[in-house]
Structure formats: structure tokens, C-alpha cells
N, C-alpha and C positions, 0 to 999 in steps of 0.2 A: 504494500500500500504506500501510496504517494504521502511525502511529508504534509504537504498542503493541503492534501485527502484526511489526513490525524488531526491537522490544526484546523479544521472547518470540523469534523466529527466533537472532538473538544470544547470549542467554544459555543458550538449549537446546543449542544448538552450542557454546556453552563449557563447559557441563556438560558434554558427551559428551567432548571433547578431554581435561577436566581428569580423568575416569572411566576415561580408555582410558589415559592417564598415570599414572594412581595404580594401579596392575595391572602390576607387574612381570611380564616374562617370565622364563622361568626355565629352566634346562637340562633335558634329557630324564632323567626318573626311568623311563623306559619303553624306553627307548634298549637294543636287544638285546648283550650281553657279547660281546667281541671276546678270540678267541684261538682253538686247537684245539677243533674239536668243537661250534663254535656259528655260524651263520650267515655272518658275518665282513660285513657288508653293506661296499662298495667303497667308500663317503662317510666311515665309522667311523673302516676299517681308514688310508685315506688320512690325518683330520686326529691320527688316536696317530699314524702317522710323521714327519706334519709336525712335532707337538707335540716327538716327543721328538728328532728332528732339530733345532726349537728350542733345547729347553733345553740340548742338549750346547753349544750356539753360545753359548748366553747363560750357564750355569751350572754344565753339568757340567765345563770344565776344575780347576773348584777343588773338587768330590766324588772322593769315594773311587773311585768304578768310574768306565772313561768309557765313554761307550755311542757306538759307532762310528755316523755316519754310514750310514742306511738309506735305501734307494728312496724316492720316496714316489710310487708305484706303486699303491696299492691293494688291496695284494695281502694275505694273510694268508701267512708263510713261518719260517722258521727265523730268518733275519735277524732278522725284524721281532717274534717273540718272545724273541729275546737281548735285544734292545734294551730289551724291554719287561720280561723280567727284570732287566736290570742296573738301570735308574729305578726298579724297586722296592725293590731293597736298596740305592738310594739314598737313598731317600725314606721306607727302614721307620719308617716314623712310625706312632701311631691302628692299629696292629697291621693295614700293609698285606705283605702275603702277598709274598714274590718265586715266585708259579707262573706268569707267564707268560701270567696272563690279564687283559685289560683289564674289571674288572668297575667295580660306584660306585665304591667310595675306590681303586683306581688311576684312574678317571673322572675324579675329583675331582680328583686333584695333578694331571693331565695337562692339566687345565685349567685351573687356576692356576697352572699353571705355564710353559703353552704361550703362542705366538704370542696375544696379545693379539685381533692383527685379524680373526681366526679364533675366537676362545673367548667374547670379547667379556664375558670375567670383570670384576665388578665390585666385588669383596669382600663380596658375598652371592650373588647369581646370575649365569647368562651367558645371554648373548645373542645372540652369532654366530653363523657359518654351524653351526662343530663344535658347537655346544651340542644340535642334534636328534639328532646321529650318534653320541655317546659316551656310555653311562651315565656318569649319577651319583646322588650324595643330595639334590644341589640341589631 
């Protein structure tokens, strides 16, 4: 093979690596709302209980409500929108709603706020597994 044949194979392939680099991936703006009355997809409803099983672990001893320890089952249930009520009147920030449904802006703090290795948040978008299963505005 031609030297000039290697140095065009080379830098085509470092264009494409450095193109597929510079294209952040970004969290689900498409991701169906989790709570009563909407789908509840099993993947969603799983990483809000983990997340917000996280944050009581990591955060909420020192907020105002503390949000009990839930399943993380998959399940859509009564627990798992207490839980999801109480982190929002944790979290009333950007005028998010305490109703009990996981829509963007509870998306949003649930994954900034949640397990890292799951949200894969990076102080603009995420990347992890939960980033397809949860709405947000990301």
C-alpha cells in the first residue's frame, strides 16, 4: 500500500473518531412521563426508584421531607409516587410541581441528582443507561 494511501486511511479515521467525539449525546427529550395514567415503561419507572433511593442515601437526610426507601422493582405504585412527591417538594425549584408525576424538570433533578453511574450527568447532558428511560429538557 501507497504511503499516501496510509496517510489518507489515517486521517479519514481520525476525522471520523474526532466527529463522533465532538456530538454529544444527550438525555431522552422523547423519553414517555412516568406516573399514573401514562405508560410507566419498566426501564423508566426502575432508574426514578433507583435515583431517588439514591438521593435519600446521599442527600435527602439533610432536606426537609425524607423520602422513604422504595423497591426498585419497576413497578409504577403508590410507594413509588410518594416518593416521587416528597423529591419534588424537595427540590421545588424552576417551579417543579409536587403531583406525583415524573415528567422533564422532575427528569431533570432526578438526574442530577441521581446515581451518577446510571445518569451518566455531566453538567450539561447525560449519558447513561437512565438517560433513554427518563424524560427530560436535556
Amino acid at each position: 500500500m501507497r504511503l499516501t494511501s496510509r496517510v489518507g486511511i489515517t486521517m479519514g479515521a481520525a476525522a471520523l473518531a474526532l466527529a463522533a467525539s465532538a456530538v454529544g449525546a444527550h438525555a431522552s427529550t422523547t423519553a414517555s412521563w412516568i406516573g399514573d395514567g401514562y405508560p410507566n415503561n419498566t426501564h423508566g419507572v426502575w432508574c426514578v426508584q433507583h435515583s431517588l433511593n439514591y438521593f435519600q442515601r446521599t442527600v435527602g437526610p439533610a432536606m426537609k421531607y425524607q423520602i422513604p426507601v422504595i423497591a426498585e422493582d419497576g413497578i409504577w405504585g403508590p410507594q413509588t409516587k410518594r416518593a416521587v412527591v416528597l423529591f419534588q417538594e424537595d427540590m421545588a425549584v424552576g417551579n417543579l410541581q409536587a403531583d406525583g408525576v415524573v415528567g422533564p424538570k422532575t427528569g431533570d433533578a432526578l438526574i442530577e441528582t441521581g446515581d451518577q453511574y446510571y445518569n451518566g450527568y455531566n453538567g450539561e447532558y447525560a449519558t447513561g443507561y437512565c438517560a433513554d428511560y427518563v424524560p427530560t429538557e436535556f
